[in-house]
N, C-alpha and C positions, 0 to 999 in steps of 0.2 A: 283353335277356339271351338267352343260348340256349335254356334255358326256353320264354322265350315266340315264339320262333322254331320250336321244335319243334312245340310248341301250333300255330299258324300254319300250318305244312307239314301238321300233322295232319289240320287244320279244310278243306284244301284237298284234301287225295288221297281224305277220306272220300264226296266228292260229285263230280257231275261239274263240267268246266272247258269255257270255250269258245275255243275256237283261232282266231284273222281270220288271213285272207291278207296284207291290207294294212297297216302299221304307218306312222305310232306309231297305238297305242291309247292315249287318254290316259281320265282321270278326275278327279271332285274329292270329298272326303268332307269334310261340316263336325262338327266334331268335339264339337258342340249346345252345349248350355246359354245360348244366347241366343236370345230369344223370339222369332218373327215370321222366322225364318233362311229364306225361301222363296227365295233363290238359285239354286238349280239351275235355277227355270223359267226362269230367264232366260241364268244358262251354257250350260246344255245346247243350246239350238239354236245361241245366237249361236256356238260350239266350230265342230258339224255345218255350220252356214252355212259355215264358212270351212274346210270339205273337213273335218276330223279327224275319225278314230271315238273315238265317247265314249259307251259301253255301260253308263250308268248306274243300276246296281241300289241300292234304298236300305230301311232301313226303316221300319215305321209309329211312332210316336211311341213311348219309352221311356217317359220321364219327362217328357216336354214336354205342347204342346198341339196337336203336329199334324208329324210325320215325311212329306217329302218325297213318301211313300209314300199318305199321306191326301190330301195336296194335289192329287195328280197323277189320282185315281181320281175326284175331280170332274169331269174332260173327258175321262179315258178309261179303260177297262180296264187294268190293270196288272201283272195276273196270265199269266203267262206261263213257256213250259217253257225251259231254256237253249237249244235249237235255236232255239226264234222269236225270241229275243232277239235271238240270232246276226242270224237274216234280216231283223229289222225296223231292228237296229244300219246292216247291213252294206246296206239297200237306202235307208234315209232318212238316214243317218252319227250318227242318234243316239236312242238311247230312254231313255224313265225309267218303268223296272219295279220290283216289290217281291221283293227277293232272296228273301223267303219262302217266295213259292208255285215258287220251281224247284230245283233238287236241289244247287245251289250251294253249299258250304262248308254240308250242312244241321248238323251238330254248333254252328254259332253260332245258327241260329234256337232249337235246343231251349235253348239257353241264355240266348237274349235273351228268350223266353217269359216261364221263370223269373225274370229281371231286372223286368220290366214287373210281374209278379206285384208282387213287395219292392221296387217300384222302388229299385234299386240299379246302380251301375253300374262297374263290380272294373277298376280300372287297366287292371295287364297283361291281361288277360281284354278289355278292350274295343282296344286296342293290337293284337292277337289279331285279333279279329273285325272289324275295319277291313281290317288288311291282306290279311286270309282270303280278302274278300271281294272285293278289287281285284286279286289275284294268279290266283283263282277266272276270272275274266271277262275275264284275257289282257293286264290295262293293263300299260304298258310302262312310263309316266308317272302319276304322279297328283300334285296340287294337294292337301294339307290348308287347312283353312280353320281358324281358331283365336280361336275369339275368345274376347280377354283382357277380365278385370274384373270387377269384386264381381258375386257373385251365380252364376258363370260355371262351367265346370268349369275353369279357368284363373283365381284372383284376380289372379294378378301377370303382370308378365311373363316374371320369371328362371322363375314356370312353367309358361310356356308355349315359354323355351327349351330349359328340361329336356326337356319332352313331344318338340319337335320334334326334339332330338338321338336319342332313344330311336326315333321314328318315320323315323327317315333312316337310322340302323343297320338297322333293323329288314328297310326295305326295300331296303339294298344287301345285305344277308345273302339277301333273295329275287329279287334281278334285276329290280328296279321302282325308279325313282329317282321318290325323293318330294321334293317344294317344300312349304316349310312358310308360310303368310303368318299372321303374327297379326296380327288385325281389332279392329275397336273393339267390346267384347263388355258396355261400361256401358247402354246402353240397349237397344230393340227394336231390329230392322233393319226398315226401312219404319216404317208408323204400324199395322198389324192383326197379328194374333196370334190363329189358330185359322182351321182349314180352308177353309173359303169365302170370310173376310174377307181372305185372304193370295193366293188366287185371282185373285181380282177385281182385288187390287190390282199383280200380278205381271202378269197377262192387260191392264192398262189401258197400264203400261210397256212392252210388249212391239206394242201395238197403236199408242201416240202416240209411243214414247220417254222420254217424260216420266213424271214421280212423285219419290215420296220421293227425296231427296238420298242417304240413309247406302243405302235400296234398291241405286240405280243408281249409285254408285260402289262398291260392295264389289264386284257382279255386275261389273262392267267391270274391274275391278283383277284377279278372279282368271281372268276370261275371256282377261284380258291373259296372262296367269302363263302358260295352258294354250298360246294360242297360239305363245308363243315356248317353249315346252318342247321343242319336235321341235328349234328348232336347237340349243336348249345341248344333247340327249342326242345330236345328228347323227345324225337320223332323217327328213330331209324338212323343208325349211325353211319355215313358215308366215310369221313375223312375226320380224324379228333383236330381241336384246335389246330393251330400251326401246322397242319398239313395236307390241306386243300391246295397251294399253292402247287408244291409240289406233283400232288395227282393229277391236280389239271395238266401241270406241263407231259408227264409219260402220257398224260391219251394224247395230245394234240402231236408229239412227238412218234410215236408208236403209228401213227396213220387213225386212228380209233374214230377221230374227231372226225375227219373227212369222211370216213365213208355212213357216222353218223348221219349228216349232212346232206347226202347223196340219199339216205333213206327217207329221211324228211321231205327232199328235193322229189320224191318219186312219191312218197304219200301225198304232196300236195298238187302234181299232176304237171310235174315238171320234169328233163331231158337228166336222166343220172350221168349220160357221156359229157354231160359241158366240162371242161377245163377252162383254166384260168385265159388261156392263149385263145379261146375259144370268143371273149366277152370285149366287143367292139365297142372303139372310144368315135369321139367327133374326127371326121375325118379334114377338118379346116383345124388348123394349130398356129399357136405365136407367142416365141417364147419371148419372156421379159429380163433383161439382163441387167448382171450388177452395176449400180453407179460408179460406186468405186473398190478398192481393193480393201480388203480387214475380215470378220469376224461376223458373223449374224447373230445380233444384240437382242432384238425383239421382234414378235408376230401381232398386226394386229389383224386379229382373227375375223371380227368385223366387216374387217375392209377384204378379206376372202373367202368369206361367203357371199357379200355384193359384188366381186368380182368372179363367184360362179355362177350366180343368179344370170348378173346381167351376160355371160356365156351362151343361157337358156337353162340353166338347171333350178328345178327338179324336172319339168317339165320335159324339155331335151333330155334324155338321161346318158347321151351318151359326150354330155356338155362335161366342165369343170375344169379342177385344176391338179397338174404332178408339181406338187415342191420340189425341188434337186437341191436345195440347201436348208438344212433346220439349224433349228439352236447352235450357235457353238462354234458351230464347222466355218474353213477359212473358204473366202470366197472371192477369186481375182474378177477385176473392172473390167466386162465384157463376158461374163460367162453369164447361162442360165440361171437366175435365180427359180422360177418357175415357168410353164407353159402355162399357156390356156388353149381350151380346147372345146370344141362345138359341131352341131351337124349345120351350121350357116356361116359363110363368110362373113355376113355382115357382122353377127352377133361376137366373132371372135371379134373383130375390129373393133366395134364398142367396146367390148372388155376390154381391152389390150389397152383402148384411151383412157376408161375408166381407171385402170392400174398404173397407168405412167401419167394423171394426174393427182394421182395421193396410192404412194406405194404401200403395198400392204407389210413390207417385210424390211426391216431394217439391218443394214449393216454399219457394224463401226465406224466412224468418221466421213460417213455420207452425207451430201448436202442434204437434208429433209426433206424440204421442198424448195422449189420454182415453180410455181404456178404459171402453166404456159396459156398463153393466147390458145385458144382454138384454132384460129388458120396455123400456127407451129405445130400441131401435133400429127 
């Protein structure tokens, strides 16, 4: 709506903006509510490997258990004014800083504050400060990421067409063409969920290539998206339609993307030796196991993110949760279905109650619930 177009333009002239010589600038924002969404570490270089500027500002967790912004402050600083961003964009082709600490659309931070407070999160009002915040930093291009499915900020898909028609007006009214992909948003993406475990597991991908399946095809599908964006908007041709997918996979496979990463990781004033093996989780753990024997039917994503919170994540970052069984997969009565994991005995112990008073993860032919007494648990 024009409304929230003005909003938009407002959030953007209130702060400063950052100008590149070179175009396209592109970007991707994921528009959350699915757990474990640690994407970026892996778009962001493989983008830069393949020459694009991709100036991506993000922030720290809303309502999740760990915003882009958490994840990234584990290998390096992230705090940054919009000139260094500029230089660290425009000398490595890509960085991942926290839009908060620079003077960026600031009218969305005093407002995401207040959100984080209530965790709440207003339509138009975040519509708003998405696009504030990519128009802010001079993207020409941006990738929405979308992921649909219970528990999500999208249940269906008709709403996640809606969102995406809204978000394509939005930014042809501001001279930013946006690509919408909706992604599969029923489960985790990867197997961890909260700061350090999503680290570890991002940094392992990026080091062999390999890892979770839903990880490294979502990363490669929108890494695809971005590389062929220059030639649909005829801005410098990276990758012609239908074959972005592809390029992304030979850098991330070839090593290109990691030592991307490592370049980023050193422009922003961080250790280029960390390895994956390197990135410490909570050292109190408790795993939760299957009720009964069959099938894992459904995730409710919801219910695992409040049981990485209440772990201590984002905050603890070295809190959260490993899946050991996703979608699909068979899963015998008495095995892990997941851990949890924290820097406090106590906090894993609430978790642990919190998740075997309403399980986050279903398997086939399991009792749902029993709601226990508190002295049984």
């Amino acid at each position: 709506s024009q409304e929230t177009e003005w909003l938009t333009r407002a959030m953007i002239e209130t702060g400063e903006r950052i100008h590149f010589d070179t175009h396209p600038v592109v970007d991707k924002h994921s528009i959350g509510g699915v757990p474990g969404n640690k994407v970026s570490l892996l778009v962001v270089p493989i983008v830069a490997a393949a020459g694009l500027l991709i100036p991506k500002t993000s922030s720290r967790a809303i309502t999740g258990a760990g915003g882009t912004s958490d994840l990234m402050e584990i290998l390096a600083p992230v705090e940054f004014s919009a000139d260094e961003i500029k230089e660290i964009a425009e000398t490595v082709g890509g960085v991942l800083a926290w839009g908060g600490a620079t003077n960026i659309a600031p009218a969305d931070d005093k407002l995401i504050r207040a959100e984080y407070a209530l965790t709440i999160d207003p339509y138009s009002q975040m519509l708003a400060s998405i696009m504030a915040k990519k128009g802010a930093v001079g993207a020409d291009s941006v990738v929405m990421d979308m992921p649909v499915g219970p528990g999500t900020k999208l249940p269906t898909a008709a709403d996640g067409r809606s969102m995406a028609k809204d978000l394509i007006d939005l930014g042809d009214r501001l001279g930013i063409r946006v690509e919408c992909a909706m992604t599969f948003g029923a489960s985790p993406v990867g197997r961890t969920v909260g700061p350090a475990l999503e680290v570890k597991e991002a940094l392992t991908m990026l080091e062999s290539g390999k890892g979770p399946n839903s990880l490294r095809e979502k990363s490669l599908s929108l890494a695809g998206i971005l590389l062929e964006i220059g030639c649909t908007a005829g801005m410098g041709c990276v990758a012609a339609r239908g074959e972005g997918r592809a390029m992304a996979e030979k850098i991330l496979s070839s090593g290109k993307a990691h030592e991307k990463m490592m370049e980023i990781i050193e422009a922003q004033g961080g250790d280029t030796s960390v390895k994956s093996s390197d990135i410490e989780i909570g050292e109190y753990k408790q795993d939760i196991l299957a009720p009964a024997n069959g099938y894992v039917i459904s995730f409710d994503n919801k219910r695992i993110i409040e049981i990485a919170r209440s772990a201590g994540a984002p905050a603890d970052k070295k809190a959260g949760v490993r899946i050991h069984k996703k979608m699909g997969e068979v899963v015998k009565k008495g095995e892990p279905l997941f851990t949890i994991y924290s820097s406090k005995d106590w906090e894993v112990e609430r978790a642990a109650n919190d998740a075997l008073r309403e399980m986050p993860i279903f398997v086939e032919g399991m009792l749902l619930e029993r709601y226990p007494r508190y002295s049984q648990i």
